[in-house]
N, C-alpha and C positions, 0 to 999 in steps of 0.2 A: 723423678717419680720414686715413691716407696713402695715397693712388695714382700707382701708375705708369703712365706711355704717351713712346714716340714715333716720329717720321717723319708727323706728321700733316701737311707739307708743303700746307701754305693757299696757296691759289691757282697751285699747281705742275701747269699742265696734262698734262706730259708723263710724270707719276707715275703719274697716270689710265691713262694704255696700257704705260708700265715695270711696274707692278706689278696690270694688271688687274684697277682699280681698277671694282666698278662704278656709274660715274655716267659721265651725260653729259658734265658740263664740272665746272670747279671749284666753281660757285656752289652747286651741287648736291652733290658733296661738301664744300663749308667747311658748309654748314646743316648735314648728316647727323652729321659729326662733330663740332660744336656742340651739337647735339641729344642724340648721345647721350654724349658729355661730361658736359652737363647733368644729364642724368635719375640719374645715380652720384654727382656729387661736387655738394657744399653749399657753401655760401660760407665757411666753418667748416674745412672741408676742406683738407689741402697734397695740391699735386700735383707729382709731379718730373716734368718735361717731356724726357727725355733726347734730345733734339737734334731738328735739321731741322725747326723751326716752320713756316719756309713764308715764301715770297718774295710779291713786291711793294712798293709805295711804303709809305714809313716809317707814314700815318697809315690806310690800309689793314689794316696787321697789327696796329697798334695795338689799333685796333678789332676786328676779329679775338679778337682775346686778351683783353680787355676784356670779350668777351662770353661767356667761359669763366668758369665758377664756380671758386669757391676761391683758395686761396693758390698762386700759381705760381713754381714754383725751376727754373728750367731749367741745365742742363749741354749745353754748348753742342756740335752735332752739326759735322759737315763744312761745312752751309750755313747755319752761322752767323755765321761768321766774320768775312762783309761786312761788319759793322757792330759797334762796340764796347759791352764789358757796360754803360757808362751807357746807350747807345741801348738795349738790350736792359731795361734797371730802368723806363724812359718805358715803355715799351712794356705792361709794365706787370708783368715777374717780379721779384720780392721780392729774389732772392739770383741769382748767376749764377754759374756755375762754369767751368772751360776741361778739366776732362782726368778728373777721376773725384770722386765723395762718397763717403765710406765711409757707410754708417749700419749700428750694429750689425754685422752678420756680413752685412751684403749690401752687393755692390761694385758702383757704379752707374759704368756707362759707358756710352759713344755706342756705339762699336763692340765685339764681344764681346772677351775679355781674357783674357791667359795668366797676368796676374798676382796668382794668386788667393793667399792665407794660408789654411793649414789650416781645413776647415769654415767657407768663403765662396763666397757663391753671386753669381757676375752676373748683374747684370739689365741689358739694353742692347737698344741698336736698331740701328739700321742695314743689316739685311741685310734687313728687310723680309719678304716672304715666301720669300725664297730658305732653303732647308737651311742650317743652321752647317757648318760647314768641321768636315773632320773631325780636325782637327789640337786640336781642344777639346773637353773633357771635356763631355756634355749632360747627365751626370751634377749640373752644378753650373753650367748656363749655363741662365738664362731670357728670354726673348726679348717685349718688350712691344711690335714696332712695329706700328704701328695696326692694319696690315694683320693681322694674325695673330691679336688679341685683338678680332676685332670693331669697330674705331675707337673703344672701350669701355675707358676708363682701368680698370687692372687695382687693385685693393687691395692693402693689403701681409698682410694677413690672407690672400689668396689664393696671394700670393707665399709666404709662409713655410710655408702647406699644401704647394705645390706641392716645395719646397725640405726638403723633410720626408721627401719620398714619393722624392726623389733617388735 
């Protein structure tokens, strides 16, 4: 199975009160959203991680990540930048991308995108809980960052439902 998520931002204290997040501190959300990472995706599994992993020292996130299930392909968000895609492969994602994946008829990005091809749906992260801008079709924009899916990697089986019903 294929899942999407991202903005899970690991150990980003100030995410926690930007996006009224609720947990006490980060250790309580890095568990939560490990947890339920865990419970949807198998080791079997690919997951596309569309950006903002989550800060901290390099063997921190490592571990971190390490302790997510599945195969992990991340496309790299705004705060990932710090550090280049071999730190990013240690870390421990398979493939790493800088600017979009096509798969099929779905266009993976960090932040939402005007550049779609006839019957292409984006999937991306970044605005988090905020509304999409209205300058974008929601017609064909799907939005997986943590916050809005539950901290709960979304399916591609869900996604293509959901890109159906557009």
């Amino acid at each position: 199975m294929i899942y999407f998520i991202a903005d899970t931002h690991f150990n980003h204290a100030n995410i926690i009160k930007y996006c009224n997040r609720p947990f006490k501190n980060t250790d309580e959300m890095n568990k939560y959203i490990i947890e339920k990472w865990n419970l949807v995706v198998k080791e079997t599994d690919t997951v596309y991680h569309l950006g903002d992993v989550g800060f901290g020292k390099f063997e921190e996130v490592k571990r971190l990540v390490e302790s997510l299930n599945g195969r992990k392909i991340l496309l790299r968000g705004n705060h990932d930048f710090k550090i280049g895609i071999s730190a990013w492969k240690e870390i421990g994602f398979l493939e790493v991308y800088k600017k979009k994946i096509i798969l099929g008829n779905l266009l993976l990005t960090h932040a939402p995108s005007e550049e779609l091809g006839e019957k292409q749906v984006n999937v991306f992260g970044h605005i988090h809980d905020k509304p999409l801008d209205e300058k974008f079709d929601k017609k064909n924009h799907i939005c997986v960052s943590c916050d809005v899916i539950h901290y709960t990697p979304v399916s591609i089986s869900k996604i293509e439902s959901i890109a159906r019903n557009l």
